[in-house]
N, C-alpha and C positions, 0 to 999 in steps of 0.2 A: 302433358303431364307436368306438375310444377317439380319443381327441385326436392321439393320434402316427401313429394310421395315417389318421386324415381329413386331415392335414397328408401322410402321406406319399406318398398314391395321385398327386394333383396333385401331387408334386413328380417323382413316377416318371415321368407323363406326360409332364409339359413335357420331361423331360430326356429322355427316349427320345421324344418326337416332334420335338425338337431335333435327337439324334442323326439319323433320317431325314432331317431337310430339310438338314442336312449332308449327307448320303450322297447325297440328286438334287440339290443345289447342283456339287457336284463331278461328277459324272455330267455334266449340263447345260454346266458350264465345262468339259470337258474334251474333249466332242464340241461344242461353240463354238471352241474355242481351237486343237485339233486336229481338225480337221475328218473331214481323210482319212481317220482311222485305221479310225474305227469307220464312214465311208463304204464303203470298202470287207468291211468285215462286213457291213452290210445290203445292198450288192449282192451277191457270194458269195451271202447267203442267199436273198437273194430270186431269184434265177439258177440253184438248186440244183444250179451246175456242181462242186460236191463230195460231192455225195451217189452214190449208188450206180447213178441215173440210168437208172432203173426207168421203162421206157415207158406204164407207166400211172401214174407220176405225173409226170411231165416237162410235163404242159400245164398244170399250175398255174407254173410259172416264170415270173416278171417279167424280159424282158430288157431291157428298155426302161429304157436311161441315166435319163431323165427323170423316170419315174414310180418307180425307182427312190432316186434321189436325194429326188423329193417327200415318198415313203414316210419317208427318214431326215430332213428337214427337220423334216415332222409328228410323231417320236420325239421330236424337242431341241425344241420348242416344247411337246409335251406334259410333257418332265422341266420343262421352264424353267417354266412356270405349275403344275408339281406342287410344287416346290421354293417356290415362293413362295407358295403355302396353306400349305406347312407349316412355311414360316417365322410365317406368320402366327399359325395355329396356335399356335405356340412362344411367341411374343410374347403371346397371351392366356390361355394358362396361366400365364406367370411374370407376368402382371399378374392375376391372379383373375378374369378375364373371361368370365361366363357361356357367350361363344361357342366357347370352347376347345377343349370337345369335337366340335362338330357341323363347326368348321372344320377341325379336326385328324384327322376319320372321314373327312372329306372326301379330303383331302389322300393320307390312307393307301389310302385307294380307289381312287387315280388309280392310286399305286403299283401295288397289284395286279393292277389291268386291265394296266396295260402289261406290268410282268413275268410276271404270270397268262393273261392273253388274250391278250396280244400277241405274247411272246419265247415261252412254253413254250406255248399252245396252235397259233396261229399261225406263226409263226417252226419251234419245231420240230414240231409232227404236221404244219401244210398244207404248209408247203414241205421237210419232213423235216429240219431240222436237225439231227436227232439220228443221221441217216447220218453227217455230215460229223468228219471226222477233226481241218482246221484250222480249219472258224468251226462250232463248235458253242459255241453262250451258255446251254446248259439250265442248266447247275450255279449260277453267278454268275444268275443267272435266278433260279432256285431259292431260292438265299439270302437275295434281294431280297424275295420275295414271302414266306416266311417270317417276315423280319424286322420287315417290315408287319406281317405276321399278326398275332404276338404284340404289337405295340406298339400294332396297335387291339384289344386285349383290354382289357391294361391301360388304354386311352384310355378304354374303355368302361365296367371297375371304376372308374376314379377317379370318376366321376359329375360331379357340377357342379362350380362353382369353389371350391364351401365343401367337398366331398371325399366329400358323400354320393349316394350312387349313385342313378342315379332312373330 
């Protein structure tokens, strides 16, 4: 590996693992700040009262306020502690710090479970999201989890702090 790309893998990380923990930083503040908004999305979804409401899957529906709202609580504490590994993350790439990678895979992990397991497995095949007309999240889902994807690749080419891959 020459000199310019062992300097530039680690600089591509940090900055596209930067990039995500911007992206659940604001996610996180935004469903803190605004609460309602994306409240109301996860109940719709979890209620599946806009899907096509298909009597063989109507008994997975959550209508339960409570366990409802738990459900979107558990989402903003999972982005909030996702957002701050990879802040973390970010901070020990731009400082050369061995743990860069394995805190920054971490961090990207979270990502995809939630928008991988969570919104597109869960979200839409258990409770059908992908019926619903006005809260269907697969696409912006989609994006998310993609855009992990590739940024733990790259996390994964850059190799250690000195840039060689291991």
């Amino acid at each position: 590996m020459t000199t310019s790309t062992s300097r530039a893998l680690p600089l591509t990380a940090s900055l596209l693992t930067g990039t995500v923990a911007l992206y659940m930083t604001l996610v996180a503040v935004g469903n803190i700040t605004d609460f309602g908004t994306n409240q109301a999305f996860v109940q719709h979804v979890l209620a599946m009262d806009t899907t096509f409401k298909d009597e063989d899957l109507m008994w997975r529906a959550v209508t339960s306020e409570g366990l409802q709202n738990a459900a979107y609580v558990a989402i903003i504490v999972w982005e909030t502690v996702t957002a701050l590994v990879l802040i973390a993350g970010t901070w020990y790439w731009l400082r050369g710090h061995a743990r860069a990678r394995n805190v920054s895979t971490y961090g990207l992990l979270m990502v995809m479970l939630l928008f991988g397991a969570g919104f597109i497995g869960i979200g839409g095949e258990w409770f059908a999201m992908w019926q619903s007309e006005d809260w269907n999240g697969l696409d912006a889902a989609t994006r998310a989890f993609l855009m992990s994807g590739v940024v733990l690749l790259v996390v994964q080419l850059a190799g250690d702090r000195t840039g060689r891959a291991t």
